[in-house]
Structure formats: structure tokens, C-alpha cells
C-alpha positions in Angstrom: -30.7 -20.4 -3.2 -31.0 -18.1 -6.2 -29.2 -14.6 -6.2 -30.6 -11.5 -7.5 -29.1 -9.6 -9.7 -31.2 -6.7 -8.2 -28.7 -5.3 -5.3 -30.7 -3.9 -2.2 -28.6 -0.8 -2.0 -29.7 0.6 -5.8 -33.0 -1.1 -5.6 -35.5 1.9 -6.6 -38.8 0.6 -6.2 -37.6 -0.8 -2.5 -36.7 2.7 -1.6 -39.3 4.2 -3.5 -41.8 2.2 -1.3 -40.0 3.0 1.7 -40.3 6.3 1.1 -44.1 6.5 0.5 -45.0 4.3 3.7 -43.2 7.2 5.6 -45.1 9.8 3.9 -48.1 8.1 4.7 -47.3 7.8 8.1 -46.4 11.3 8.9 -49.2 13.3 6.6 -51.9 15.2 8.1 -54.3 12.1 7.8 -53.4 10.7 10.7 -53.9 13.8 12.8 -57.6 14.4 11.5 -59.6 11.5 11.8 -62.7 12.2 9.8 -63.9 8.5 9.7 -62.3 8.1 6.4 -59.7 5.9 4.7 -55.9 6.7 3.9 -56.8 6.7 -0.2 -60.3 8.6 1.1 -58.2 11.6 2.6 -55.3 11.5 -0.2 -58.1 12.3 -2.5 -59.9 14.8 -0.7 -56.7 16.5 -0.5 -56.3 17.0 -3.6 -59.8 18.1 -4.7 -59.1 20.3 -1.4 -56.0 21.7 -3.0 -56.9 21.7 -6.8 -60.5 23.4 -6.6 -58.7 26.3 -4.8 -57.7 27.4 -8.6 -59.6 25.1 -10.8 -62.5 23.0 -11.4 -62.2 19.3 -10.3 -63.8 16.6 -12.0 -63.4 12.9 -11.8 -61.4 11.9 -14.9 -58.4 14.7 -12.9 -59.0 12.0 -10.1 -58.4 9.1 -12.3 -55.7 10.4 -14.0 -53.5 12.0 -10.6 -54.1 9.1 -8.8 -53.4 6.4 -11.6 -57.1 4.5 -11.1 -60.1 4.0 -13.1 -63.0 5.0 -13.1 -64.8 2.5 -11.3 -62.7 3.0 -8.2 -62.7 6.8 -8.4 -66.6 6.5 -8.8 -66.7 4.8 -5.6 -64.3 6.6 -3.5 -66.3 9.9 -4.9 -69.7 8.7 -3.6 -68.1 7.9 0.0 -66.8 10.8 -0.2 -70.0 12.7 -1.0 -72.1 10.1 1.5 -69.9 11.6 4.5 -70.2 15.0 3.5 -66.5 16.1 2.2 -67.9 17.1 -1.5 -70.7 17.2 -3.6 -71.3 17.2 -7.3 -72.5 19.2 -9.6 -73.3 18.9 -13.2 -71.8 21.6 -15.7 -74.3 23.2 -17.8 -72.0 22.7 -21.5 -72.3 19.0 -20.0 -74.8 17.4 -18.0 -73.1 13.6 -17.9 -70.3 16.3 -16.7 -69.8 16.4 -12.7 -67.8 19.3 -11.3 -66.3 17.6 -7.7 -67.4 20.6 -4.6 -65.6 20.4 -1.3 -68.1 21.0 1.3 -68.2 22.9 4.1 -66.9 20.1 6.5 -64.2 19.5 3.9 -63.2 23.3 3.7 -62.8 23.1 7.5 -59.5 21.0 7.1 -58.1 22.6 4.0 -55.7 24.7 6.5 -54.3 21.7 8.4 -53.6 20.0 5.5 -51.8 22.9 3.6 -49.9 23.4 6.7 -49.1 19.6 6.3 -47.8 19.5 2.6 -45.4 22.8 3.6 -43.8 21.0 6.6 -43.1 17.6 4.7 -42.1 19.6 1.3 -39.5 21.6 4.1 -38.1 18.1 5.3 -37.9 15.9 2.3 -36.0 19.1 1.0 -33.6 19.1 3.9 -30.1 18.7 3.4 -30.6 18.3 -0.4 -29.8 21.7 -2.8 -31.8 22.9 -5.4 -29.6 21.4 -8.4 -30.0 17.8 -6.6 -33.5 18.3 -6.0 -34.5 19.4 -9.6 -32.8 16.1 -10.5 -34.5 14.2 -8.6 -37.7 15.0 -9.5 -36.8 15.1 -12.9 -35.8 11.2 -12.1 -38.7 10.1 -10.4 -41.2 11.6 -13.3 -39.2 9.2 -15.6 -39.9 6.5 -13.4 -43.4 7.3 -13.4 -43.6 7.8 -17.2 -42.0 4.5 -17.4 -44.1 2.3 -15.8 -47.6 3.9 -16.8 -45.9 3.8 -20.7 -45.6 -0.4 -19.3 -49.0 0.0 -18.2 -50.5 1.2 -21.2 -48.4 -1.3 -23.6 -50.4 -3.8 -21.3 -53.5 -2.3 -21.4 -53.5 -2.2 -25.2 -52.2 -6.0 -25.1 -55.7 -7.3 -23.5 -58.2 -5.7 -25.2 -60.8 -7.9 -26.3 -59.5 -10.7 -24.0 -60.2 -11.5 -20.0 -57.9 -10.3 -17.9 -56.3 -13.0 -15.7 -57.1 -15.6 -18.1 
């Protein structure tokens, strides 16, 4: 049997993990079942939130979610087939899509705000202000760390197949 030299207590991605599966579980999404899926409604959630003070397009998709463009071309035309957004092209820019919620979407946009200020309440619970700022000072590190990995990959297979 081989050890790890990774102990479980102090394992970051573990907890990390953990910590998202819970989030998922107890976010609005699974109180308002719009026929969509869990990456569906974490998107329109944002474009929900963002377009409240700024125009939306689908490269801010790409880059909050950490996907490309491919996928968040797709998820954006599921999301326009049900009737959540629309798109409209930006008259500087035609190949330019501004990202709409509809309607149907804005109909949600209070549940989901509610939502986001009840789990920011209890993942804040019990932790002060100083440790909080830390931690989210840590966990952007983490993030920049791995998409800098990403990137050094990225920019290792260019002009070769992937998974070859």
C-alpha cells in the first residue's frame, strides 16, 4: 500500500470540493426548478446579477466561469431556447452579443438575491472580519494558481492534439 504524503486534515482541494458540493446543494437552484441544469442556473445567475449594473456578454461568461467558448456558446443558446435571455448585437460591434435576461428570467432575480445574502450570512458565521479577508485573500491565490497551471498548459499544446 503506498502512503500519501498529502494528509486529509490539510488537504485543500478535498475541502475545497466539499465545500462547493454544499453550496450547490443548498443554493436557490434547487428551490426553482425552471427545467434547467445546475451549470444552466449558475450562469443565469450571474448574467441575472451582473446586467443589474453592467452589460453582459459572453467572453464575461467564459472568463467567470473558467470555460471556453464553445461551452459557453452552448449553455447561452439553451439558455435563450428556454427563454431566460436573449441576445443582442451592439451597434460599435455587430459579431458583438450583449447577453438580455428575459422576462421569465427577471422573475427569479429576487429569490436568487435573497439566496446569495442568506449563504454569504452563513458561510460568514462564526468567522470575523480579519479571518474572513484572509480567507478570501487565500482562496484567490488558489485560483490564480491553478489557472497560471492552466495557462502554462495551454501554451505547452499549441500546435499539437490534445490527448495525444
Amino acid at each position: 500500500m503506498v502512503k500519501s504524503n498529502i494528509d486529509d486534515k490539510n488537504h485543500a482541494g478535498r475541502l475545497i470540493h466539499m465545500l462547493s458540493h454544499q453550496l450547490k446543494r443548498q443554493s436557490f437552484i434547487n428551490e426553482v426548478d425552471c427545467g434547467l441544469t445546475t451549470a444552466q442556473k449558475h450562469v443565469l445567475e450571474y448574467i441575472l446579477m451582473e446586467s443589474l449594473t453592467r452589460d453582459v456578454y459572453q467572453k464575461d461568461i467564459e472568463e467567470n466561469f473558467k470555460i471556453r467558448r464553445s461551452s459557453a456558446s452552448g449553455m447561452l443558446q439553451l439558455l435563450e431556447k428556454n427563454g431566460f435571455i436573449q441576445r443582442e448585437s451592439v451597434k460599435q460591434d455587430a459579431r458583438l452579443k450583449k447577453i438580455i435576461p428575459t422576462k421569465k428570467a427577471e422573475a427569479i432575480r429576487s429569490v436568487i438575491q435573497e439566496n446569495i445574502n442568506e449563504m454569504e450570512t452563513q458561510l460568514r458565521e462564526g468567522i470575523s472580519d480579519t479571518d474572513f479577508t484572509i480567507g478570501m485573500d487565500v482562496l484567490r491565490q488558489m485560483l490564480y494558481n491553478l489557472s497560471k497551471n492552466e495557462n502554462k498548459m495551454e501554451s505547452s499544446n499549441i500546435g499539437t492534439k490534445q490527448g495525444y
